[in-house]
N, C-alpha and C positions, 0 to 999 in steps of 0.2 A: 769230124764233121758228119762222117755218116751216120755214129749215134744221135747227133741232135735231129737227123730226118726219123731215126727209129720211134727217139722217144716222142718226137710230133705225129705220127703217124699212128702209135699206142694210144695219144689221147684222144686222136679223132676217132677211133673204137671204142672210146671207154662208154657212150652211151651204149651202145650193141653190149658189152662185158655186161653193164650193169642189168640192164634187160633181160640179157642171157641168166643173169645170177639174183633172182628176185630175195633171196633167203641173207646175203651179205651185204652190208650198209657201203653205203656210197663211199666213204671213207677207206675201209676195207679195199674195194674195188680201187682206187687211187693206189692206195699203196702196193696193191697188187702189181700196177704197169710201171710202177717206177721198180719195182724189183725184176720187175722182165726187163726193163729198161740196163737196170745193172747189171744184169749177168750178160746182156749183149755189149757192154762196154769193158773197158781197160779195167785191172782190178787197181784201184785208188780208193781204197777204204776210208782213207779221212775225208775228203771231197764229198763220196756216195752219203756217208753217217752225218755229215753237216747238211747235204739234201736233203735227205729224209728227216731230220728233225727239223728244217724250217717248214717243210709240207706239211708235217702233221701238227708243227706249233700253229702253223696260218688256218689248215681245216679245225682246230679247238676252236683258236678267237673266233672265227666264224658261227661254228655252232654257241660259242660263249655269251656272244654278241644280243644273241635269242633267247638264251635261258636267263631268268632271271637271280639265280642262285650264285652261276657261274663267273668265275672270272676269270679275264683274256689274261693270258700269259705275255704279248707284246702291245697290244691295243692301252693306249692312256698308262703307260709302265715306262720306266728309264732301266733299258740295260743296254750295260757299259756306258759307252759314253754318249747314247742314243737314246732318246724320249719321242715314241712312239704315238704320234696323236691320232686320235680317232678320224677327227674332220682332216686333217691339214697332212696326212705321211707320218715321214720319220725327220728329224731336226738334229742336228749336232749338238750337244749341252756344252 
């Protein structure tokens, strides 16, 4: 319980961090507090590695979302047994 107050507390800093760090992308910075976030929690390596790659899959679709080259990794995609729509969430297939 008391890491979930750490890691809320890390992202009510994260504008200060980004401000502080003009030179590293906002992205960068995120991942930065969830790695501070982990070493102040329990070591559960599969848990922390399935966080970190849905944070970083959710910050792509986002920047994906804008470029027009790009494309979203979960946004308008079926993985597993899940189809991810743009407008409407995620749906069970």
């Amino acid at each position: 319980m008391c890491s979930k107050f750490k890691f809320i507390f890390f992202l009510l800093l994260l504008p200060a961090i980004v401000l502080a760090q003009q030179d590293v992308s906002v992205a960068r910075s995120w991942n930065e507090v969830l790695l501070a976030s982990i070493r102040n929690d329990y070591a559960r390596p599969t848990v922390h590695a399935r966080n970190l790659f849905h944070v970083s899959a959710g910050m792509y679709d986002a920047w994906a979302v804008h470029d027009p080259k790009a494309e979203p990794y979960f946004l308008n995609k079926t993985r597993g047994q899940y189809y991810f729509s743009f407008e409407e969430g995620y749906t069970l297939v």
